[in-house]
C-alpha positions, 0 to 999 in steps of 0.5 A: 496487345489490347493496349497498345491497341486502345492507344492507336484506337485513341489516335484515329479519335484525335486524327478524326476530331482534329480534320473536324475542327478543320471543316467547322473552322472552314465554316466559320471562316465563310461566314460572310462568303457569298453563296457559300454551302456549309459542310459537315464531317461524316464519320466511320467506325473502323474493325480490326479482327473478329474474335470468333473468326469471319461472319460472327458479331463478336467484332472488336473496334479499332476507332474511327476514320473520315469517311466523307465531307459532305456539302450541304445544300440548303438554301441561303438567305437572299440579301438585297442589292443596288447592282441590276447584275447580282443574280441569286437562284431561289431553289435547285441548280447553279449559275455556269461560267467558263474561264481558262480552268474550262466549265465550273459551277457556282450559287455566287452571283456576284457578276458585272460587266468587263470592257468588252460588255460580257458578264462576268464573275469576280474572277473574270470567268464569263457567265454563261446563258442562252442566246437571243436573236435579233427580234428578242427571242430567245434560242437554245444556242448557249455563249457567254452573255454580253451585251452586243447591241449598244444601238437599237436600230430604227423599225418602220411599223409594220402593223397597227392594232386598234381596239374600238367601238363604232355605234350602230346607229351611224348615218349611212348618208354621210359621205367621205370627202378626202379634202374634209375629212373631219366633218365627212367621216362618222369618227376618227383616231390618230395613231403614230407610225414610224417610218423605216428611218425610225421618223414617226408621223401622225397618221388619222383613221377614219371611218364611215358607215357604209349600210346597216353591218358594214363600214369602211376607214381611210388611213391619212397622211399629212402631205407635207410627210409623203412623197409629192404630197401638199402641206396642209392637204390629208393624203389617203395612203391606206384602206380597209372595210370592215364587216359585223355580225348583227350581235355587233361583233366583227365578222371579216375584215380586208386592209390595203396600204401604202405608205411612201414616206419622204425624207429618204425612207423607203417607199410603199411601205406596207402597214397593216391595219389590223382590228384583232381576230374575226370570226371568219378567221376562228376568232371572237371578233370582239376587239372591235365591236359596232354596239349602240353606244357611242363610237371610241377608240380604246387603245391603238398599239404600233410595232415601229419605233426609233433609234435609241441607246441603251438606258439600263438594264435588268433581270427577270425572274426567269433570267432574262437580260433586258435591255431598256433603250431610250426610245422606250424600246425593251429587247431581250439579249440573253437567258442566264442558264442553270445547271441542274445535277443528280447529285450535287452534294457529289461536287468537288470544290475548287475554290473561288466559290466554283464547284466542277461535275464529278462521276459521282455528281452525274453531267449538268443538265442546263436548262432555263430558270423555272424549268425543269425542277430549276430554281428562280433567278432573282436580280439585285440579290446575292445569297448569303453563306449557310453557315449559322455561327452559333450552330459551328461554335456548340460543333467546335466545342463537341470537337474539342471535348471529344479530341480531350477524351481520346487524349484520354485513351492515349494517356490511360493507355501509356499509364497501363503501359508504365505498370507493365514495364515497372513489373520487372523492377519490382 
């Protein structure tokens, strides 16, 4: 009977206003949900028969079925922080931590460190990144991040860069005296180098002029910092020539050296003296020049340094865990990783803010931030829930006025049924 039909029509309406209610009112509620994405009911219609048998368009309704609750993805405001370890993804993809349940997903980056120095999430679940090695680099072997290294070790310096000038017009008379080098030389530079104790000594580069393109240096040391050395005496322990084109820019350049420290650190320790790339090696020759102008040096740069603990840390903007130790020193300790998935709106919630890969979702392809299509990885930023409050309550009021109009059916259905029964009495 078509009545009977309209009512049951009328019940899928309230069943499926009712189940959207339920998903408007989730909205709602995590509104103040960090990372949270908003989801939105998905209807369908549903047919009972056909009234001229199979293939025809004379089809009869019988209401409406939940088809699907969708996520949908869109990108949440980035709010600022004070914590150096909350992460927001500007973009594509999810942060990934491990815990007990296995590998999960999520756009909450509300992460800090426990006791054991590993990032974490609220719930404990460690985040997930690629690892770096001793010198900072970082590889593609994935872990739970953490900070391992509350100690960066002494580096003796290995290598000296300068960037200068040396004029031309020079007199080529001037000889090298080791015991007066300050007035024997055409021009000096002081760099600090570091032992393999991490002990730094202040080290005079001097040069002369040796003929119209070529000039030769002497790295010196105090004798009171090297082995068997004399206090107030300069001790030679590194040497080098240097040869220009006549344009003024360095054609080749040869270097010998060894430093022996005293004080416990290792002796012969090899520093090269490096004065960038010449042109015999494929290079411009242009990081240390002889023009007609007065001799300067412009920057010297050191690979050595001391022992130092960890001052702070922070994030880059490709996910790079830096830690600033207090000798100055900034090391690399770790990547975060991102996950990207074909189809993410797939994902099955698990609570917790946490979403787990489906078959429909496709695998996660992990990846470093800015790669692949992946998002950006900002630090002091959390990602505020997508839910507009204004947009779920005219939602909410839709629902309610649609589960009032199938209640509507049903009633108008139980009217008509009424008038059926009372045609016996009359």
């Amino acid at each position: 009977m078509g009545i009977l039909s309209s009512m049951y029509t009328g019940y899928t309406g309230i069943q499926g206003q009712g189940e959207a209610l339920s998903v408007f009112g989730d909205n709602i509620a995590n509104s103040a949900t960090v990372g949270f994405k908003t989801a939105r009911p998905e209807f369908k219609d549903a047919v009972a028969k056909s009234l001229n048998g199979m293939g025809t368009s004379q089809a009869t309704g019988r209401g409406t079925k939940l088809g699907n609750i969708r996520t949908v993805f869109s990108q949440g405001t980035l709010t600022q922080t004070e914590s150096p370890t909350d992460l927001a993804i500007t973009g594509n993809g999810f942060f990934v931590v491990d815990g007990v349940e296995g590998r999960a997903f999520t756009r909450d980056g509300s992460f800090h460190f426990d006791k054991e120095g590993k990032l974490v999430n609220g719930s404990g679940e460690k985040v997930q990144g690629f690892q770096a090695d001793g010198e900072g680099k970082i590889t593609s072997k994935m872990g739970a991040l953490s900070i391992d290294r509350s100690i960066l070790d002494a580096k003796g310096t290995g290598k000296v860069e300068l960037f200068a000038n040396l004029d031309s017009r020079a007199d080529t008379e001037l000889k090298f005296d080791p015991k007066n080098p300050d007035k024997t030389s055409s021009f000096a530079t002081g760099v600090t180098v570091y032992d393999t104790n991490g002990a730094p000594h202040a080290i005079n580069v001097y040069f002369n002029k040796v003929d119209a393109n070529n000039w030769e240096y002497k790295a010196m040391a105090k004798g009171e910092d090297i082995e068997g050395g004399k206090a107030g005496e300069m001790v030679i322990q590194g040497s080098g020539k240097l040869s220009f084109t006549e344009e003024g820019r360095l054609k080749e350049q040869n270097s010998e050296s060894s430093f022996s420290f005293n004080k416990g650190s290792k002796a012969g320790q090899k520093v090269e003296f490096n004065f960038g790339k010449d042109i015999k090696s494929g290079g411009d020759g242009l990081q240390i020049t002889q023009y007609g102008s007065n001799s300067e040096a412009y920057k010297t740069v050191q690979n050595g340094y001391s022992s130092g603990g960890i001052g702070s840390l922070k994030f880059e903007d490709d996910g790079r865990l830096v830690a600033v130790y207090t000798n100055g020193e900034s090391v690399a300790v770790g990547q975060v990783s991102v996950a990207k998935f074909e189809a993410p709106e797939e994902l099955m919630k698990t609570g917790g803010n946490k979403y787990k890969e489906t078959r429909s979702s496709g695998q996660a392809t992990i990846g470093a931030p800015l790669s692949g299509g992946r998002g950006q990885v900002s630090s002091k930023t959390l990602e505020a829930s997508t839910t507009d409050i204004a947009n779920e309550f005219i939602n909410l009021m839709t629902a309610q006025r649609n589960f009032q109009a199938n209640s509507k059916v049903i009633s108008t259905g139980d009217e008509l049924l009424g008038e059926i029964i009372n045609l016996k009495r009359s």
